[in-house]
C-alpha positions as CSV (number, residue, x, y, z in Angstrom):
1,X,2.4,-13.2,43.8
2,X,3.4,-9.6,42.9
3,X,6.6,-8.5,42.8
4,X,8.7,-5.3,41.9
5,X,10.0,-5.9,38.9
6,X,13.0,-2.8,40.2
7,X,13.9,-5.9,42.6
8,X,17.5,-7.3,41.5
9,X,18.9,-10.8,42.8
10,X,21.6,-8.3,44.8
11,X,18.9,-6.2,46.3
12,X,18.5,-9.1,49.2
13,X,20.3,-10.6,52.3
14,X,20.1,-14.1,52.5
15,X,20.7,-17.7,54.4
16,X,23.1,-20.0,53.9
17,X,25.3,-23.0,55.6
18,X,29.2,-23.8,55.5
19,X,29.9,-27.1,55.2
20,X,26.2,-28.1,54.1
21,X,26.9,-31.6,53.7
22,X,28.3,-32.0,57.2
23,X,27.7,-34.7,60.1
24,X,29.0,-34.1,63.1
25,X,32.6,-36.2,64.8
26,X,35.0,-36.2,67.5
27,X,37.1,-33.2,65.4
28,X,33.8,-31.2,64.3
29,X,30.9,-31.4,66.5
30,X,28.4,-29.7,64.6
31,X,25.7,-30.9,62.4
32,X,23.7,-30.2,59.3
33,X,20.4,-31.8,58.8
34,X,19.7,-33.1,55.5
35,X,19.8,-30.4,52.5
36,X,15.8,-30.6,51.6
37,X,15.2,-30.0,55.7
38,X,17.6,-27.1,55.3
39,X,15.6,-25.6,52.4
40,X,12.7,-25.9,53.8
41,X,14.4,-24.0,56.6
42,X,14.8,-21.3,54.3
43,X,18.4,-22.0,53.4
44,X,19.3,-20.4,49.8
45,X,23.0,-20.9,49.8
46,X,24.9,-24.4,50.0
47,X,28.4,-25.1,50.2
48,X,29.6,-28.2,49.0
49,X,33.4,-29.6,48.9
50,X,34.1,-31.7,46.4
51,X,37.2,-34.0,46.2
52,X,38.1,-35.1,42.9
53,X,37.0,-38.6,41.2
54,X,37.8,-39.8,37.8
55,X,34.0,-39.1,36.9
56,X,31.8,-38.1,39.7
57,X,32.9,-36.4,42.6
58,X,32.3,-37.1,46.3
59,X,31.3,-34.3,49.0
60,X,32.6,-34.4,52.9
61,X,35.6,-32.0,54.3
62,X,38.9,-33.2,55.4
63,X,40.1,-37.0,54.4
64,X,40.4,-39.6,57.3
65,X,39.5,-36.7,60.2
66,X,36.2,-35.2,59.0
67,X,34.5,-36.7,56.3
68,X,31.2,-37.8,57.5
69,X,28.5,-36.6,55.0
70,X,24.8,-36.4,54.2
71,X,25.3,-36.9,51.1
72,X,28.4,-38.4,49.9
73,X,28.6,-38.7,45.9
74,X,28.1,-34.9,44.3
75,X,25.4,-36.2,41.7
76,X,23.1,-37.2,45.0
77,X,23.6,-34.0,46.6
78,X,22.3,-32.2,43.5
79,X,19.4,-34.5,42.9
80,X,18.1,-33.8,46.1
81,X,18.5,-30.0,45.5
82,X,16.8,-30.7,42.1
83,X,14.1,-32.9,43.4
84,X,13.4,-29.8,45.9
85,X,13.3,-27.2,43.2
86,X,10.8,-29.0,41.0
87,X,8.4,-29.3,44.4
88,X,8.8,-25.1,44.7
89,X,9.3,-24.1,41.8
90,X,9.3,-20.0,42.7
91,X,11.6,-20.5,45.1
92,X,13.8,-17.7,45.8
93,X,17.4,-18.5,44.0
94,X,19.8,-20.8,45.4
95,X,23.4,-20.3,45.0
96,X,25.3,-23.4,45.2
97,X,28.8,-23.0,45.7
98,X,31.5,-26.0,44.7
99,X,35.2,-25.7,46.7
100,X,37.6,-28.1,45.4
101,X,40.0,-29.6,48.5
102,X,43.4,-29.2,47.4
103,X,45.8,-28.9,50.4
104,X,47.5,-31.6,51.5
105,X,45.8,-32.3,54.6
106,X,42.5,-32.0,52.9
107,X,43.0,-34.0,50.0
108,X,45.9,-35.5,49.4
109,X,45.7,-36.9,45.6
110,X,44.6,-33.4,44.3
111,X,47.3,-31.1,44.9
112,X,49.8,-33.7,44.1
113,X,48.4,-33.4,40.2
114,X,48.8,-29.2,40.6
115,X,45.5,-28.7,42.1
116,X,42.3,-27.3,40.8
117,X,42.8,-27.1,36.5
118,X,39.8,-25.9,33.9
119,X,39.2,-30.2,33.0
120,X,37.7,-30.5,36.9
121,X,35.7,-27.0,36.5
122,X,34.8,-28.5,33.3
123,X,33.4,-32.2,34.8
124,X,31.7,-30.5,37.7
125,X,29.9,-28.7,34.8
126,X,28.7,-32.0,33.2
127,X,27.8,-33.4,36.5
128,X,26.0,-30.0,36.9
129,X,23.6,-30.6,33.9
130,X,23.5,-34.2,34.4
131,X,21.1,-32.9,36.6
132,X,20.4,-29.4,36.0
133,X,18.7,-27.6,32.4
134,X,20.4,-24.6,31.3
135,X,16.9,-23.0,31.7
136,X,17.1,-23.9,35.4
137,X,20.2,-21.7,35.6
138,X,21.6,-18.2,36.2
139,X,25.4,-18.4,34.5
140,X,27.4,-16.1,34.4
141,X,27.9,-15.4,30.8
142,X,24.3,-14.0,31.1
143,X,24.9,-11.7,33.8
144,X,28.0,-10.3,32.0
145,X,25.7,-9.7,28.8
146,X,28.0,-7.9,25.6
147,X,30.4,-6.4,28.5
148,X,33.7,-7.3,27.9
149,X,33.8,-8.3,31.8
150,X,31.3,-9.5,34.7
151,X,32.4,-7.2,37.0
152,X,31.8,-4.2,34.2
153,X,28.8,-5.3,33.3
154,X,27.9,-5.2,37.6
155,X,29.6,-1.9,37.9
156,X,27.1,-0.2,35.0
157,X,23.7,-1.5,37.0
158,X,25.0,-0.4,40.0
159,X,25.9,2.9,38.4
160,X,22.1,2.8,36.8
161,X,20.4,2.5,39.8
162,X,22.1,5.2,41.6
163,X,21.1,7.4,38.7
164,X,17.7,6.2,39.3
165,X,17.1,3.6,36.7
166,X,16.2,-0.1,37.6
167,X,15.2,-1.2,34.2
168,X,16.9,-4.6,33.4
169,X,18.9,-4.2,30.0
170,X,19.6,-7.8,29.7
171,X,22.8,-7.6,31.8
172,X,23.8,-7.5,35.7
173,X,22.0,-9.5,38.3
174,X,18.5,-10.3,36.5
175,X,15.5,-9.7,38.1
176,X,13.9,-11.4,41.1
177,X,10.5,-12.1,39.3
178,X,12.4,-13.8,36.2
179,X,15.1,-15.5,38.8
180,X,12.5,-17.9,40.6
181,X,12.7,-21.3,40.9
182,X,16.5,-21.1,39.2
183,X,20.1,-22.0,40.8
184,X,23.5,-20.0,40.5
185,X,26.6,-22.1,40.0
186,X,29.1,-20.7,42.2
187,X,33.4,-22.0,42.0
188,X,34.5,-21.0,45.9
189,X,38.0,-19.9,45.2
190,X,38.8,-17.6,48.4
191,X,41.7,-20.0,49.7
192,X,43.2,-21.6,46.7
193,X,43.0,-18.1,44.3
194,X,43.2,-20.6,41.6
195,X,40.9,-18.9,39.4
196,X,43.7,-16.1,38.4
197,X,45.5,-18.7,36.4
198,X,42.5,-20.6,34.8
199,X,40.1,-18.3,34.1
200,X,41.5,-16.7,30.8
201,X,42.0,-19.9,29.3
202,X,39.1,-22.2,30.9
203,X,35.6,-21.7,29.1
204,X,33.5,-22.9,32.2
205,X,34.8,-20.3,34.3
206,X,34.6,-18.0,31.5
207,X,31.4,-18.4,31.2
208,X,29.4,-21.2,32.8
209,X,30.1,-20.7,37.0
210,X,30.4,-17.2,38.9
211,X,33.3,-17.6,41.2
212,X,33.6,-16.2,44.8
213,X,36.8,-14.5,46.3
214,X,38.3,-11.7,47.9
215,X,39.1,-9.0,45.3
216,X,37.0,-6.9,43.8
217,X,38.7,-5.8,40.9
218,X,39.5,-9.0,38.8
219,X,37.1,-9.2,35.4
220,X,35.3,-12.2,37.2
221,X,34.5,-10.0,40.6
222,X,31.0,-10.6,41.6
223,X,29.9,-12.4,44.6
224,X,33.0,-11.4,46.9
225,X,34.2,-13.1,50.2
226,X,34.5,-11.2,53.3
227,X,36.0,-12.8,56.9
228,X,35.1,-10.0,59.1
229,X,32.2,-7.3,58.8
230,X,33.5,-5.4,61.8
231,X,36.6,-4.6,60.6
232,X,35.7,-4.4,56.5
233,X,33.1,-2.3,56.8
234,X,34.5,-0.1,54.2
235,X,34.9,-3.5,51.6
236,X,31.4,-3.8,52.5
237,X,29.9,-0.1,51.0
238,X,32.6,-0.6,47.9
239,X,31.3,-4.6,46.4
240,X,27.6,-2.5,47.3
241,X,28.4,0.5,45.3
242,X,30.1,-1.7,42.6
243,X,27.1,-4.0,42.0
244,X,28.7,-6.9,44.1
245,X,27.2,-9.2,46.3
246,X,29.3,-10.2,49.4
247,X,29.2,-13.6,50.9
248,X,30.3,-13.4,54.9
249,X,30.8,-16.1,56.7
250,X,30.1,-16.3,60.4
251,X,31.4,-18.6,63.4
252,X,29.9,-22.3,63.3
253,X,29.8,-25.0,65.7
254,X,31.2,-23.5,68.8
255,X,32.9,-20.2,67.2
């Protein structure tokens, strides 16, 4: 297999599934098939909600109305990711984003403790390498190299490669060729903007998960969230020019 070593994890468009846990009900009639069917489908981005446990977690979407699931304990979901990986091992990079429930109608437990803090970031990090090797990972620390921020550290490749250089200086999105096989950790803090409090103060965040919202100007900016590529268009050229990559969601089920 050759490939350009100028090609950049933020160079491509890719795949990926809301939900990607989900079995279909009488509230939410749409379905995912299994998350090794959807890989082999091509899917390179899964989104898994997590509702808290003492130690492990569990995966489905809203208590008591929607919470049919593929795979129902978080440590299963990532075995079978895991188990995948080792069978193609130069697969293209997953990103696997975590979304803690914490609204009362999703979960009600969580946000009656003060929602999302750095000790559940922190035990979805164990369960994470339970499973996972650190060699097996893209974190975030890495990609922010010796800048004093990720979103710096983006900004200066981006600015790089419009001056013409592609060379990988050990910071920024790494390389495609060197990326293979791997998995990004990914917090999915759109709706809960959570990650403004914690993040000074919570090493995982810091430095272990890449976390996914809607600014692009906070030190952790780097895979940002956009609803509507219609009408942000605009948001679309700046997280480009900026070295960002932009997760958009599109309509599911009926929508």
């Amino acid at each position: 297999m050759i490939i350009d070593p100028r090609l950049k994890l933020h160079h491509f468009t890719l795949s990926g599934t809301h939900n990607s846990y989900h079995k279909a009900n009488i509230i939410a009639q749409y379905e995912h098939t299994k998350l090794e069917s959807q890989l082999d489908a091509g899917v390179r981005q899964f989104e898994l909600d997590i509702h808290l446990m003492e130690n492990y977690d569990v995966i489905y979407h809203l208590q008591l109305f929607d919470d049919k699931t593929n795979c129902y304990c978080l440590s299963q979901c990532l075995l079978r990711i895991r188990r995948w990986s080792i069978m193609n091992p130069t697969h293209h990079p997953i990103f696997l984003f975590f979304e803690i429930k914490q609204k009362f109608y999703e979960d009600m437990f969580t946000p009656l403790t003060g929602g999302m803090q750095c000790r559940h970031i922190q035990n979805i990090k164990r369960q994470l390498l339970e499973v996972f090797s650190n060699e097996s990972l893209i974190l975030s620390e890495q990609v922010r190299g010796s800048h004093s921020s990720l979103r710096l550290a983006l900004k200066q490749q981006r600015d790089n490669e419009l001056n013409g250089s592609y060379t990988y200086d050990e910071y920024g999105w790494p390389p495609l060729i060197s990326s293979l096989g791997k998995i990004l950790p990914v917090i999915l803090d759109e709706a809960y903007n959570r990650a403004v409090d914690l993040f000074n103060n919570c090493e995982p965040l810091m430095n272990f998960f890449f976390i996914a919202q809607a600014a692009l100007n906070r030190p952790y900016s780097s895979i940002v969230c956009v609803s509507n590529p219609l009408t942000q268009q605009q948001q679309l050229i700046e997280n480009a020019n900026n070295g960002l990559i932009t997760r958009i969601l599109l309509g599911y089920g009926s929508q």
